[in-house]
C-alpha positions in Angstrom: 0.0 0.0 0.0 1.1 3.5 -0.8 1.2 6.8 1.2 1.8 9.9 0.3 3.5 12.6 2.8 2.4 15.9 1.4 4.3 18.1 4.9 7.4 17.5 6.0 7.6 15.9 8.7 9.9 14.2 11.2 12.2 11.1 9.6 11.1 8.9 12.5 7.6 8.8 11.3 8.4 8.0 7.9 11.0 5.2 9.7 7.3 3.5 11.2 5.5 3.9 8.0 8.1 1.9 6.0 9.2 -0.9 8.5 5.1 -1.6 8.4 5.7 -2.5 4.9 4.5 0.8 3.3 5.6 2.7 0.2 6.3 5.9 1.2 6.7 9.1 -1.0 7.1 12.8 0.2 6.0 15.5 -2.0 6.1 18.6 -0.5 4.9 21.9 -1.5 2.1 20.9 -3.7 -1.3 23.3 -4.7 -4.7 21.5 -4.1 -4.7 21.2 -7.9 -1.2 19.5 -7.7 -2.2 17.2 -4.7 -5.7 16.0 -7.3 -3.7 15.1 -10.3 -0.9 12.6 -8.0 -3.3 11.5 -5.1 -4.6 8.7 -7.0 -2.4 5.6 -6.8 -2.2 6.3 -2.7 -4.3 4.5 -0.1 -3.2 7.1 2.4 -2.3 10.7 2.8 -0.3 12.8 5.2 -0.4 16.2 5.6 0.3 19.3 8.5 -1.2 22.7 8.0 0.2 24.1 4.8 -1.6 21.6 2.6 -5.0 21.5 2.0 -7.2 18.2 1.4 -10.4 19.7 -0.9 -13.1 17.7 -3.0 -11.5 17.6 -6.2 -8.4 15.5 -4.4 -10.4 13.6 -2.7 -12.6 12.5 -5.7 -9.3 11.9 -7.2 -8.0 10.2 -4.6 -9.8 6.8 -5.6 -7.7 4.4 -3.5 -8.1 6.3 0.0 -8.6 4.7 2.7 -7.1 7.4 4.8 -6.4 11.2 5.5 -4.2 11.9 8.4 -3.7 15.4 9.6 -0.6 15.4 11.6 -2.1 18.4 13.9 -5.0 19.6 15.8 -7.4 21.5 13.2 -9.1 19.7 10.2 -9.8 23.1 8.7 -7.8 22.6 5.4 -9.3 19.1 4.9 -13.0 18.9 3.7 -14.1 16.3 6.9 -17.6 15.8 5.6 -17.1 14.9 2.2 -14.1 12.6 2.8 -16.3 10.8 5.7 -19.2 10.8 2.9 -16.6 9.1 0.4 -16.0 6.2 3.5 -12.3 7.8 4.0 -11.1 7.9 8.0 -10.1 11.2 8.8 -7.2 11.6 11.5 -5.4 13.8 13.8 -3.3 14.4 16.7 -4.8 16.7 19.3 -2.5 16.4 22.1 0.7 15.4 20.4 1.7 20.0 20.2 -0.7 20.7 23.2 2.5 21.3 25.2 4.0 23.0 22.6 1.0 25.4 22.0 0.4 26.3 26.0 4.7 27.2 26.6 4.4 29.1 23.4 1.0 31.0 24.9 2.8 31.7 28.2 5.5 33.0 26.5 3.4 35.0 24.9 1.7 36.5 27.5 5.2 37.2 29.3 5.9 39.2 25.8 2.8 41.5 26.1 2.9 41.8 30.0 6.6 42.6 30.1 7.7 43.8 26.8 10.8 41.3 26.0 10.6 41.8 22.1 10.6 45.5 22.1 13.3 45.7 24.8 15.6 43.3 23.2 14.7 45.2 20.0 15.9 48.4 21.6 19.4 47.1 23.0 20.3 45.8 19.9 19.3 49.0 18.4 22.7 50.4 21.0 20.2 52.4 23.3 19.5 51.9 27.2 16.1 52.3 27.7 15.1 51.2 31.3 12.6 53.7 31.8 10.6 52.7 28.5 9.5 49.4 29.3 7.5 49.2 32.2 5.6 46.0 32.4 2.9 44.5 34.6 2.6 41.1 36.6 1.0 38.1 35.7 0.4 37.4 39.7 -3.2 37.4 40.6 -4.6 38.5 37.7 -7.6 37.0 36.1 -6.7 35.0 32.9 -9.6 33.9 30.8 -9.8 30.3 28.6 -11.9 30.3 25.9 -11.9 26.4 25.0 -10.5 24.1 27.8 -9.9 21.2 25.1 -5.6 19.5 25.5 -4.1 22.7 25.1 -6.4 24.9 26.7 -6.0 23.1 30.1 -2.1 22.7 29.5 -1.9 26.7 29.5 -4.3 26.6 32.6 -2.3 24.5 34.5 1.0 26.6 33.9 -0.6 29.5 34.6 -2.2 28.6 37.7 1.6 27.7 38.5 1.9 31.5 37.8 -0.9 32.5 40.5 -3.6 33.6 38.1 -7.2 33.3 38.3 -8.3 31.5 35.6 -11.8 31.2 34.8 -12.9 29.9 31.3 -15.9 29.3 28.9 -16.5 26.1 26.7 -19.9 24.5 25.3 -18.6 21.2 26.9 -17.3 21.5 30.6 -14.5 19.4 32.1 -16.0 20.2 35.6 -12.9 17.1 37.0 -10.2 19.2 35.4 -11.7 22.6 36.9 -11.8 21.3 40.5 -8.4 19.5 40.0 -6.5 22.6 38.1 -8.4 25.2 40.3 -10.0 26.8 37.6 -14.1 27.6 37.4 -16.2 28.2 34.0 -18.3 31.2 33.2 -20.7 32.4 30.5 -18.7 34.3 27.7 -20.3 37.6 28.6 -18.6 37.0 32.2 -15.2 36.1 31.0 -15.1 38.9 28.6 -16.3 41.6 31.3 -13.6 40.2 34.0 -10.3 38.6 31.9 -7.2 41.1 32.0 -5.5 38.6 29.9 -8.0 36.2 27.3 -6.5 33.4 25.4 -8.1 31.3 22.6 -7.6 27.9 22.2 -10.8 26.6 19.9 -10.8 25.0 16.7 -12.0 27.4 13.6 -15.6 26.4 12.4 -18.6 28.8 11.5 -19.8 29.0 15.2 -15.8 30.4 16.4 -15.2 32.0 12.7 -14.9 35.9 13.8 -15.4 35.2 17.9 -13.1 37.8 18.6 -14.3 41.0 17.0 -15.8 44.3 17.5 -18.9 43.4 19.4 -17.2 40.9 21.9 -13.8 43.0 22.3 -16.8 46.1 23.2 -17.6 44.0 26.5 -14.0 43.5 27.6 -11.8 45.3 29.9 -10.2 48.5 28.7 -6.3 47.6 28.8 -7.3 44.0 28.2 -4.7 41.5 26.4 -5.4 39.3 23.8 -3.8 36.2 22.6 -4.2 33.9 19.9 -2.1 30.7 19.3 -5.5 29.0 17.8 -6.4 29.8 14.4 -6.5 32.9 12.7 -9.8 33.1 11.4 -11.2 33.1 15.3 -9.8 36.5 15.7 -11.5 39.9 13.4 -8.3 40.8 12.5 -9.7 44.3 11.3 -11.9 44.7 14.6 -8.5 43.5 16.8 -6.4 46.3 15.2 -9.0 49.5 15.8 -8.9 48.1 19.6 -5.3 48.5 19.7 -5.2 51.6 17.7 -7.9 53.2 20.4 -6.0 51.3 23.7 -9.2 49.2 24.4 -6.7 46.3 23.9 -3.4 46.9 25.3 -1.4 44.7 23.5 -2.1 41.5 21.6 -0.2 38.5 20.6 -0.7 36.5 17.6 0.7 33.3 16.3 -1.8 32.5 13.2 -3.5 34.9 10.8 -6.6 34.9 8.5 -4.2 34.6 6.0 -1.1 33.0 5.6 1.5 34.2 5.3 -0.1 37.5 6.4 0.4 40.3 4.6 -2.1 42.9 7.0 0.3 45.6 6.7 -1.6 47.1 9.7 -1.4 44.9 12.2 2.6 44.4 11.4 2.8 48.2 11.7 1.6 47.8 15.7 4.1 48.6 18.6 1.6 46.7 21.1 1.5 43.7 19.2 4.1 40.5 19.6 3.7 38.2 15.9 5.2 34.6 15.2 4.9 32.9 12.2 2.6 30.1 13.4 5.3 28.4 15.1 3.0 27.2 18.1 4.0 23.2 17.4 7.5 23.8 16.1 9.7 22.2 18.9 11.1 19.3 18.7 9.4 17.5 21.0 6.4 17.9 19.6 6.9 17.8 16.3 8.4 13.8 17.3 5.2 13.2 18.8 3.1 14.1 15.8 5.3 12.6 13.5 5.3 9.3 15.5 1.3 9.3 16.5 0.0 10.2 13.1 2.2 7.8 11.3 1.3 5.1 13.9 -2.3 6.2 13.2 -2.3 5.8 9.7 -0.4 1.9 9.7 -3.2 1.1 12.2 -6.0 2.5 9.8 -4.3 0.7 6.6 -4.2 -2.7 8.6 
């Protein structure tokens, strides 16, 4: 049987996919167009954010058995119609979650005390202690919005931080929130009483644009905002006229509505702190997804 590895990722995975007696070929790079005309021979395909899995390929794809996301979101794979076509659908939702919740932390250290724009200035050959005044995560109130793997991985290091943390979700893990300390609210009250908000949901129609100018109205002034979840959760447009008027003090961003961005606003911002969505790139976790997706796929093949 054949699979086809359309992301790179780590050569351990590809190690388990060929001592299970699979043909294995990497092809990076590719279009959706690109991924229809060479899907068909393959019983399996492999794939991390970059490429995207639409009807066309998988019409093409007449031998799959199999679409593994090595990842969390399904968003650039079309779920429904694969399921329709009888074709398992795969994923890795805690293999990053780590990952994701040290890379939130650090960003809310960036926006709380302002490490990028410090370094920025030292390295510029200026001395500016008085320019950088920053505030303390220490007892203040941190909300959640989705308290899936990752969401209660940043909750548990920042309860090690001594932050409130209260949280919304439409499914409640009331044992996690008595074991992690952490209670849930309506939205309404975790927008009103969050000085920091983080968002940790998957991107569908009913979290497309959950962060915009109508929910960011019923936060605190000075609020931060992070998002290490998907771009499209966050009104980009509505996000930057918050920072522009001070409503939001500062946000943090490691995914866009587009990719690469090119919102030449938003990269203009002094309160802002941008990474290229590099939430899962460590090496740890990019071993684990490597390893659990390619496992994944051998079982589903057998």
């Amino acid at each position: 049987m054949k699979v086809l590895v359309c992301d790179k990722i780590s050569d351990e995975g590809i190690k388990v996919l060929r001592d299970a007696g699979l043909e294995v070929d990497v092809k990076t790079g590719m279009s959706p167009e690109e991924v229809a005309e060479v899907i068909g021979p393959y019983h399996a395909v492999i794939v991390r954010s970059a490429t995207k899995i639409r009807k066309p390929a998988i019409e093409a794809g007449v031998n799959l058995k199999a679409i593994a996301r090595g990842g969390v979101g399904l968003d650039n794979i079309d779920v429904d119609f694969a399921r329709e076509k009888g074709i398992q659908v795969l994923n890795t939702p805690g293999a990053t979650a780590i990952s994701v919740a040290e890379l939130t932390m650090g960003m809310m250290l960036s926006l709380c005390r302002p490490i990028p724009r410090a370094d920025a200035s030292m390295k510029a050959g200026k001395w500016e202690k008085k320019k950088f005044m920053g505030t303390e995560l220490y007892g203040k109130t941190l909300g959640v919005i989705g308290t899936g793997k990752i969401g209660l991985n940043v909750i548990r290091i920042a309860r090690g931080f001594q932050m409130d943390v209260i949280a919304y979700d439409v499914i409640k893990n009331e044992e996690m929130s008595k074991e992690l300390g952490f209670s849930y609210v309506e939205m309404d009250e975790l927008l009103a009483r969050s000085d920091v908000i983080t968002v940790h949901v998957p991107l569908m129609p009913a979290t497309r644009h959950m962060i915009n100018a109508e929910t960011i109205a019923k936060m605190k002034d000075g609020v931060f905002v992070v998002n290490c979840a998907r771009g499209g959760v966050v009104n980009e447009k509505d996000l930057v006229a918050a920072l522009k008027s001070g409503k939001v003090a500062g946000a943090a961003t490691d995914v866009y509505e587009k990719e690469p961005t090119d919102n030449k606003e938003l990269l203009a911002l002094d309160n802002v702190v941008l990474t290229p969505h590099i939430g899962a790139s460590t090496r740890e976790g990019q071993l684990r997804v490597a390893l659990e997706i390619c496992e994944k796929v051998v079982k589903a093949l057998k």
